[in-house]
N, C-alpha and C positions, 0 to 999 in steps of 0.2 A: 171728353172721353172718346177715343179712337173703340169705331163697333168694329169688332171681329167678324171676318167674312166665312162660313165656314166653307168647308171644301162641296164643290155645285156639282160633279162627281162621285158615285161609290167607289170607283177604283180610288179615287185618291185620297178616299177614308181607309180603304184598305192598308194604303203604302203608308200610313200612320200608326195604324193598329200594328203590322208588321215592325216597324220600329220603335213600336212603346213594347213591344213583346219581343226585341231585340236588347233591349236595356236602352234603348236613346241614342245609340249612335252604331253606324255600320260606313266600312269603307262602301266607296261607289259601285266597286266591286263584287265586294260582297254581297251587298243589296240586292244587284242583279242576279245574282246566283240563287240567290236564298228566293227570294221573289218567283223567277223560272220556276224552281222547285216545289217553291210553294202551289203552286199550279199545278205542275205535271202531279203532286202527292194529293192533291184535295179536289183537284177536276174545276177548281174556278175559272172565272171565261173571264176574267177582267183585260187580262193581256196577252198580247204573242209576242216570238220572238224569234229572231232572227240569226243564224251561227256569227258571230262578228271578230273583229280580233282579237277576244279574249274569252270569246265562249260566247252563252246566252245571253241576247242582251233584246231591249224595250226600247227602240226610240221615244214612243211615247210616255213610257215611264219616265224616263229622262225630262220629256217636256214637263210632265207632271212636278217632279221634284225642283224645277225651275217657279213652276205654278204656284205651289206648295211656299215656295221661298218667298216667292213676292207679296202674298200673303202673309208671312208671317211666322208661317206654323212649324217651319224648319230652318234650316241654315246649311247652305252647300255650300263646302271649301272646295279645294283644290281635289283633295282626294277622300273625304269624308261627306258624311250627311247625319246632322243630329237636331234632333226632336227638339222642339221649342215649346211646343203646350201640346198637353194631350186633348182629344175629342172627349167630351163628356158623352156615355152612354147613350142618350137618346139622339145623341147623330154621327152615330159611330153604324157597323152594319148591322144585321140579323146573329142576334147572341148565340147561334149557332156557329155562324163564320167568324167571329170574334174567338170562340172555344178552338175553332179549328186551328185557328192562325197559331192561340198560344200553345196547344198539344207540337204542331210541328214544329213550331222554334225551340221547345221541351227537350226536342228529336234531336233538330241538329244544333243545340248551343253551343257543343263542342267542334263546328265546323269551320271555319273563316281562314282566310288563306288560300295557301296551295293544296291545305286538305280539301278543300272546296272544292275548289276549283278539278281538283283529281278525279275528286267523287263524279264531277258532272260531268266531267268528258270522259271517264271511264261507264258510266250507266246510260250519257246522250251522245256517244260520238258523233252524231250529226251534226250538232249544235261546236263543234272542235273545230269542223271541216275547215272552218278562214284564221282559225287562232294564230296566232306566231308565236305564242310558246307552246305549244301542245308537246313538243317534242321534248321540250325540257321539264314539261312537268308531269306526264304517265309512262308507264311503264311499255314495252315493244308490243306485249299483246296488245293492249289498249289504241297503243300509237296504230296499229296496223288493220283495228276496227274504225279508226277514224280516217284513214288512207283510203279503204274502201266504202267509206258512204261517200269520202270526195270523188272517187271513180266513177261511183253510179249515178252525178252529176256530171261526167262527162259523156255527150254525145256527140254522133258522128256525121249524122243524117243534116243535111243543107235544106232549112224549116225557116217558113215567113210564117211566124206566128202571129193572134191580134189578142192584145188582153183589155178588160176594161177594171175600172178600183172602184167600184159602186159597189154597196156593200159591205165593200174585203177594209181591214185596217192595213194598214203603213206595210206589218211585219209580214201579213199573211201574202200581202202583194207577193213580197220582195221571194220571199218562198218559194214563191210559183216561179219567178225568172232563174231561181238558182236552181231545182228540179230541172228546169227545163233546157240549161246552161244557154241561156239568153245572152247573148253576147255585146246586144248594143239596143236599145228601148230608143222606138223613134217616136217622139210626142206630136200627134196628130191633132190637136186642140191649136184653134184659132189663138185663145189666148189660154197659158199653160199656169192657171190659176186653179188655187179651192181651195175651198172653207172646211173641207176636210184632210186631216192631222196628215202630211208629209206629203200630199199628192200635188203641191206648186214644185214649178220649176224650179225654184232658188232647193229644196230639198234633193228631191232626187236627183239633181247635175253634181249636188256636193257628193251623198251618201252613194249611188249607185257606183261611181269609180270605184271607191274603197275595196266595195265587194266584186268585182271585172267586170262588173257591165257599164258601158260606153253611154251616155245619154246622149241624146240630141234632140232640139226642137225642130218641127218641119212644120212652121205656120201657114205656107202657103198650100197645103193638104188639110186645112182645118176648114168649120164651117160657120160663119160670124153669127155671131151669139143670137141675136135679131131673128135668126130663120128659126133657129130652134125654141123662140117661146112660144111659138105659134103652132107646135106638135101637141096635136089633143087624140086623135083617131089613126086607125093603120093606114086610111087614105091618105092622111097628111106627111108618115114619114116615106110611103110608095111615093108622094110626088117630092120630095123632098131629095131623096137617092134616085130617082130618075133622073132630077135637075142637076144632083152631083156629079153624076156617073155623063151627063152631056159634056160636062168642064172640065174632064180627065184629061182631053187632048191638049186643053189651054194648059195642063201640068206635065206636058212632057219631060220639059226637065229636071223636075224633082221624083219624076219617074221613072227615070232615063238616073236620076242620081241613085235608088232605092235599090234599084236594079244591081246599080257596082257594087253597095254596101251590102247585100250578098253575099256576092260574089267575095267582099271582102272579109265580110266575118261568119258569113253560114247561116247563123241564126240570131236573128234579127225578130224582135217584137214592137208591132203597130201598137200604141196605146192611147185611150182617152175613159168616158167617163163610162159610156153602159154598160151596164155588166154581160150583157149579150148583144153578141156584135150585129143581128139582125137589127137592132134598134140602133146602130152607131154607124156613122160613115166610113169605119175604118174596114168594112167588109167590102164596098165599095174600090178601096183601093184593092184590099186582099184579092176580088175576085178579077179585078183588071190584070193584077200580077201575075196573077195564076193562069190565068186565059192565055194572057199577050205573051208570056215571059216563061210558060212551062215553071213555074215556081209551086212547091208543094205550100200547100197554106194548113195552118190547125189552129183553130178558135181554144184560145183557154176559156 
Protein backbone atom coordinates (compact mmCIF):
# COMPACT_ATOMS: atom_id res chain seq x y z
CA UNK A 1 0.00 0.00 0.00
CA UNK A 2 1.60 3.24 -1.43
CA UNK A 3 1.20 5.96 2.26
CA UNK A 4 -0.18 9.24 1.07
CA UNK A 5 2.11 12.26 1.77
CA UNK A 6 -0.02 14.92 2.72
CA UNK A 7 0.69 18.51 1.84
CA UNK A 8 3.89 19.66 4.53
CA UNK A 9 2.49 23.19 3.81
CA UNK A 10 -0.87 25.22 4.65
CA UNK A 11 -0.67 27.15 1.58
CA UNK A 12 -0.75 24.10 -0.39
CA UNK A 13 -3.87 22.82 1.66
CA UNK A 14 -5.24 25.95 0.83
CA UNK A 15 -4.72 25.62 -3.09
CA UNK A 16 -6.77 22.16 -2.46
CA UNK A 17 -9.62 23.53 -0.44
CA UNK A 18 -9.74 26.34 -3.33
CA UNK A 19 -10.16 23.58 -5.92
CA UNK A 20 -12.48 21.15 -4.11
CA UNK A 21 -14.64 24.51 -3.67
CA UNK A 22 -14.12 25.10 -7.39
CA UNK A 23 -15.71 21.78 -8.34
CA UNK A 24 -12.21 19.87 -9.09
CA UNK A 25 -10.95 21.40 -11.96
CA UNK A 26 -9.88 25.22 -12.94
CA UNK A 27 -7.84 26.38 -15.93
CA UNK A 28 -4.23 27.51 -14.83
CA UNK A 29 -5.53 30.74 -15.38
CA UNK A 30 -8.11 30.82 -13.81
CA UNK A 31 -6.59 29.41 -10.63
CA UNK A 32 -4.39 32.36 -10.49
CA UNK A 33 -7.02 34.82 -10.72
CA UNK A 34 -9.46 33.27 -8.36
CA UNK A 35 -6.40 32.57 -5.98
CA UNK A 36 -5.15 36.57 -6.26
CA UNK A 37 -8.67 37.27 -5.38
CA UNK A 38 -9.08 35.12 -2.94
CA UNK A 39 -6.42 37.09 -1.07
CA UNK A 40 -6.93 40.48 -1.88
CA UNK A 41 -11.17 39.51 -0.54
CA UNK A 42 -10.20 37.45 2.63
CA UNK A 43 -6.67 39.36 3.70
CA UNK A 44 -4.78 35.71 3.70
CA UNK A 45 -0.97 36.00 3.69
CA UNK A 46 -0.38 32.56 1.98
CA UNK A 47 0.85 34.17 -1.35
CA UNK A 48 1.94 37.23 -3.34
CA UNK A 49 1.88 38.23 -6.64
CA UNK A 50 3.33 39.54 -9.22
CA UNK A 51 1.60 41.72 -12.58
CA UNK A 52 2.90 38.95 -15.25
CA UNK A 53 1.73 38.52 -18.77
CA UNK A 54 -1.64 37.62 -18.14
CA UNK A 55 -2.29 39.44 -15.05
CA UNK A 56 -1.87 38.19 -11.28
CA UNK A 57 0.22 35.45 -11.06
CA UNK A 58 2.25 33.17 -8.01
CA UNK A 59 5.40 31.61 -9.05
CA UNK A 60 5.23 29.90 -6.01
CA UNK A 61 1.93 28.69 -6.38
CA UNK A 62 2.96 27.30 -9.64
CA UNK A 63 5.75 25.50 -7.80
CA UNK A 64 3.26 24.29 -5.48
CA UNK A 65 0.73 22.90 -8.07
CA UNK A 66 3.97 21.13 -9.60
CA UNK A 67 4.46 19.86 -5.72
CA UNK A 68 0.85 19.11 -5.38
CA UNK A 69 1.30 16.88 -8.57
CA UNK A 70 4.08 14.79 -7.60
CA UNK A 71 2.37 13.88 -4.75
CA UNK A 72 -0.49 12.85 -6.07
CA UNK A 73 -3.19 15.03 -5.02
CA UNK A 74 -3.61 16.76 -8.41
CA UNK A 75 -3.03 16.56 -12.12
CA UNK A 76 -1.54 19.49 -14.20
CA UNK A 77 -2.17 19.42 -17.96
CA UNK A 78 -1.19 21.62 -20.42
CA UNK A 79 -3.82 24.25 -19.54
CA UNK A 80 -5.82 22.68 -16.67
CA UNK A 81 -5.40 21.66 -12.93
CA UNK A 82 -7.85 18.99 -11.39
CA UNK A 83 -8.22 17.70 -7.94
CA UNK A 84 -7.27 13.98 -7.45
CA UNK A 85 -8.44 13.39 -3.59
CA UNK A 86 -9.69 15.67 -1.32
CA UNK A 87 -7.88 16.66 2.22
CA UNK A 88 -9.82 14.92 4.90
CA UNK A 89 -10.80 17.69 7.52
CA UNK A 90 -8.40 17.22 10.19
CA UNK A 91 -5.54 18.29 7.79
CA UNK A 92 -7.15 20.51 5.80
CA UNK A 93 -6.91 24.53 7.41
CA UNK A 94 -8.80 26.26 10.35
CA UNK A 95 -12.72 25.62 9.63
CA UNK A 96 -12.88 29.30 9.61
CA UNK A 97 -10.71 29.54 6.43
CA UNK A 98 -12.19 26.52 4.89
CA UNK A 99 -15.88 28.67 5.23
CA UNK A 100 -14.16 31.54 3.78
CA UNK A 101 -12.71 29.90 0.83
CA UNK A 102 -16.30 28.21 0.15
CA UNK A 103 -18.36 31.72 0.76
CA UNK A 104 -16.01 33.35 -1.90
CA UNK A 105 -16.04 30.86 -4.56
CA UNK A 106 -20.21 30.99 -3.76
CA UNK A 107 -19.22 34.83 -4.97
CA UNK A 108 -17.38 34.34 -8.01
CA UNK A 109 -18.72 30.87 -9.56
CA UNK A 110 -19.83 32.65 -12.11
CA UNK A 111 -16.31 34.08 -13.08
CA UNK A 112 -13.81 32.20 -15.24
CA UNK A 113 -12.57 33.45 -18.48
CA UNK A 114 -12.30 36.75 -19.89
CA UNK A 115 -14.96 37.77 -17.28
CA UNK A 116 -12.25 37.13 -14.94
CA UNK A 117 -9.80 38.15 -16.07
CA UNK A 118 -11.69 41.81 -16.87
CA UNK A 119 -12.87 41.86 -13.38
CA UNK A 120 -9.11 41.80 -12.10
CA UNK A 121 -7.60 44.29 -14.21
CA UNK A 122 -10.44 46.54 -14.14
CA UNK A 123 -10.62 46.54 -9.89
CA UNK A 124 -6.14 45.62 -9.91
CA UNK A 125 -4.77 47.49 -12.74
CA UNK A 126 -1.58 47.27 -11.31
CA UNK A 127 -1.41 43.62 -11.44
CA UNK A 128 -2.33 44.39 -15.97
CA UNK A 129 0.73 46.55 -15.96
CA UNK A 130 2.97 43.43 -18.03
CA UNK A 131 -0.36 41.73 -19.59
CA UNK A 132 -0.32 41.40 -23.39
CA UNK A 133 -3.80 41.19 -23.69
CA UNK A 134 -4.93 43.88 -21.42
CA UNK A 135 -5.93 45.81 -24.38
CA UNK A 136 -8.07 43.22 -25.86
CA UNK A 137 -9.71 42.45 -22.89
CA UNK A 138 -11.12 45.89 -20.85
CA UNK A 139 -12.64 48.63 -21.77
CA UNK A 140 -10.51 52.30 -22.59
CA UNK A 141 -11.32 53.58 -19.05
CA UNK A 142 -9.94 50.68 -17.58
CA UNK A 143 -7.05 50.24 -20.26
CA UNK A 144 -6.05 53.83 -19.23
CA UNK A 145 -6.05 52.97 -15.32
CA UNK A 146 -3.68 50.35 -16.11
CA UNK A 147 -1.39 52.89 -18.47
CA UNK A 148 -1.08 54.85 -15.66
CA UNK A 149 0.02 52.52 -12.80
CA UNK A 150 2.58 51.39 -15.77
CA UNK A 151 3.82 55.20 -15.80
CA UNK A 152 4.28 55.59 -12.14
CA UNK A 153 6.79 52.64 -12.53
CA UNK A 154 8.60 54.70 -14.70
CA UNK A 155 11.53 56.77 -13.52
CA UNK A 156 13.81 59.11 -14.53
CA UNK A 157 16.46 59.75 -11.81
CA UNK A 158 19.97 57.68 -12.52
CA UNK A 159 19.84 55.41 -8.79
CA UNK A 160 22.50 52.62 -7.82
CA UNK A 161 20.16 50.90 -5.68
CA UNK A 162 21.11 47.63 -3.10
CA UNK A 163 18.23 45.16 -2.17
CA UNK A 164 18.66 42.09 -0.20
CA UNK A 165 15.60 38.72 -0.35
CA UNK A 166 15.81 37.78 3.42
CA UNK A 167 12.60 37.64 4.58
CA UNK A 168 10.84 38.94 1.36
CA UNK A 169 9.13 35.85 -1.02
CA UNK A 170 10.06 35.47 -4.78
CA UNK A 171 6.89 38.00 -5.59
CA UNK A 172 7.34 40.65 -3.04
CA UNK A 173 11.19 40.81 -4.23
CA UNK A 174 10.18 41.14 -7.72
CA UNK A 175 7.79 44.15 -6.62
CA UNK A 176 10.19 46.12 -5.28
CA UNK A 177 12.32 46.15 -8.65
CA UNK A 178 9.27 46.87 -10.62
CA UNK A 179 8.14 50.07 -8.22
CA UNK A 180 11.44 51.07 -8.50
CA UNK A 181 11.89 50.46 -12.45
CA UNK A 182 15.11 48.38 -11.74
CA UNK A 183 16.49 47.87 -14.82
CA UNK A 184 19.27 45.33 -14.54
CA UNK A 185 19.73 43.26 -10.78
CA UNK A 186 23.56 42.69 -10.52
CA UNK A 187 23.92 39.37 -8.26
CA UNK A 188 26.76 40.09 -5.74
CA UNK A 189 26.84 36.59 -4.15
CA UNK A 190 30.00 34.47 -4.42
CA UNK A 191 27.89 31.71 -5.36
CA UNK A 192 24.19 32.73 -6.68
CA UNK A 193 22.45 29.74 -4.79
CA UNK A 194 19.39 29.20 -2.14
CA UNK A 195 17.23 27.13 -0.35
CA UNK A 196 14.78 29.73 -0.51
CA UNK A 197 11.87 29.55 -3.29
CA UNK A 198 13.19 31.68 -6.73
CA UNK A 199 16.34 33.41 -5.27
CA UNK A 200 18.97 30.92 -7.40
CA UNK A 201 20.47 32.09 -10.34
CA UNK A 202 18.89 29.52 -12.75
CA UNK A 203 15.29 31.50 -11.44
CA UNK A 204 15.87 34.93 -11.66
CA UNK A 205 18.23 34.94 -15.09
CA UNK A 206 14.99 33.01 -16.71
CA UNK A 207 12.04 35.10 -15.00
CA UNK A 208 13.55 38.54 -14.38
CA UNK A 209 13.85 39.15 -18.61
CA UNK A 210 10.35 38.52 -19.00
CA UNK A 211 9.41 41.26 -16.73
CA UNK A 212 12.62 44.16 -18.25
CA UNK A 213 14.84 43.63 -15.76
CA UNK A 214 18.41 42.38 -17.16
CA UNK A 215 20.13 39.99 -14.67
CA UNK A 216 23.50 39.43 -14.24
CA UNK A 217 26.08 37.56 -12.01
CA UNK A 218 29.16 39.49 -10.75
CA UNK A 219 31.01 36.69 -8.62
CA UNK A 220 34.08 38.45 -8.36
CA UNK A 221 32.26 41.23 -5.92
CA UNK A 222 31.02 38.31 -3.76
CA UNK A 223 32.42 37.19 -0.40
CA UNK A 224 33.36 33.18 -0.15
CA UNK A 225 31.00 31.59 1.90
CA UNK A 226 33.80 30.46 4.52
CA UNK A 227 34.27 34.14 5.81
CA UNK A 228 30.72 34.49 6.52
CA UNK A 229 30.07 31.53 9.04
CA UNK A 230 32.30 32.76 11.23
CA UNK A 231 29.96 36.35 11.64
CA UNK A 232 28.58 36.03 15.32
CA UNK A 233 29.04 39.85 16.85
CA UNK A 234 29.18 43.58 15.19
CA UNK A 235 33.02 43.23 15.68
CA UNK A 236 33.04 40.43 13.28
CA UNK A 237 31.06 41.90 10.44
CA UNK A 238 33.37 45.78 11.15
CA UNK A 239 36.36 43.39 10.42
CA UNK A 240 34.88 41.58 7.83
CA UNK A 241 33.85 44.91 5.55
CA UNK A 242 36.94 46.53 6.49
CA UNK A 243 38.85 43.44 4.87
CA UNK A 244 36.42 43.94 1.91
CA UNK A 245 36.42 47.50 1.47
CA UNK A 246 40.92 46.92 1.45
CA UNK A 247 40.13 44.50 -1.92
CA UNK A 248 37.93 47.12 -3.80
CA UNK A 249 41.14 48.17 -5.53
CA UNK A 250 42.03 44.52 -6.61
CA UNK A 251 38.09 44.86 -8.23
CA UNK A 252 38.82 47.60 -10.34
CA UNK A 253 37.46 46.11 -13.16
CA UNK A 254 34.34 45.07 -12.28
CA UNK A 255 34.00 48.51 -10.93
CA UNK A 256 35.20 50.23 -13.63
CA UNK A 257 32.60 47.62 -15.34
CA UNK A 258 29.42 48.77 -12.79
CA UNK A 259 30.18 52.07 -13.47
CA UNK A 260 29.29 51.85 -17.45
CA UNK A 261 26.17 49.66 -16.69
CA UNK A 262 25.03 52.92 -15.19
CA UNK A 263 25.69 54.68 -17.33
CA UNK A 264 23.98 52.15 -19.44
CA UNK A 265 20.76 51.58 -17.98
CA UNK A 266 20.34 54.35 -15.03
CA UNK A 267 19.10 52.06 -12.59
CA UNK A 268 20.77 49.25 -11.60
CA UNK A 269 20.17 47.12 -8.20
CA UNK A 270 23.25 45.38 -6.11
CA UNK A 271 21.59 42.33 -4.73
CA UNK A 272 22.37 39.33 -2.19
CA UNK A 273 20.96 37.94 0.92
CA UNK A 274 20.57 40.56 4.11
CA UNK A 275 17.79 42.17 4.34
CA UNK A 276 19.75 45.32 5.41
CA UNK A 277 22.50 46.29 3.64
CA UNK A 278 24.57 47.22 6.97
CA UNK A 279 25.00 43.63 7.48
CA UNK A 280 25.78 42.83 3.57
CA UNK A 281 28.90 43.55 1.62
CA UNK A 282 26.82 44.99 -1.06
CA UNK A 283 26.97 48.54 0.94
CA UNK A 284 30.58 48.19 0.70
CA UNK A 285 30.42 48.41 -3.05
CA UNK A 286 27.45 50.98 -2.92
CA UNK A 287 29.37 53.31 -0.71
CA UNK A 288 32.78 52.97 -3.03
CA UNK A 289 30.40 53.88 -5.89
CA UNK A 290 29.05 56.71 -4.49
CA UNK A 291 32.23 58.20 -2.93
CA UNK A 292 34.59 57.51 -6.17
CA UNK A 293 31.99 57.66 -8.97
CA UNK A 294 29.37 60.58 -7.55
CA UNK A 295 26.69 57.87 -7.95
CA UNK A 296 23.41 58.43 -5.92
CA UNK A 297 22.92 55.15 -3.86
CA UNK A 298 19.31 54.14 -1.92
CA UNK A 299 19.04 51.00 0.14
CA UNK A 300 15.68 49.10 -0.40
Amino acid sequence: MIKLHYPKFYRQRLVLILLEKAGGCLSKMDFQKLLFLLHQKTGFLYYDFIPYHYGSYSFQAASDIEALQATGWLKSEEKNITLLKQLPQARGLEGYETDEIGCFMQSYKDYRGRRLLRYTYQYYPYYAIKSKIAHDIVDKETYKRIQAERSRTIKQESVLYTIGYEGSTFEAYINKLIANDIRLLCDVRKNPLSRKFGFSKGMLSSVLPKLGVEYLHVPKLGIVSQKRKQLKTKDDYVRLFAEYRESLPEKASCLQDLTALMERYQRIALTCFERHSYFCHRHCISDYLETKKDIAVVHL
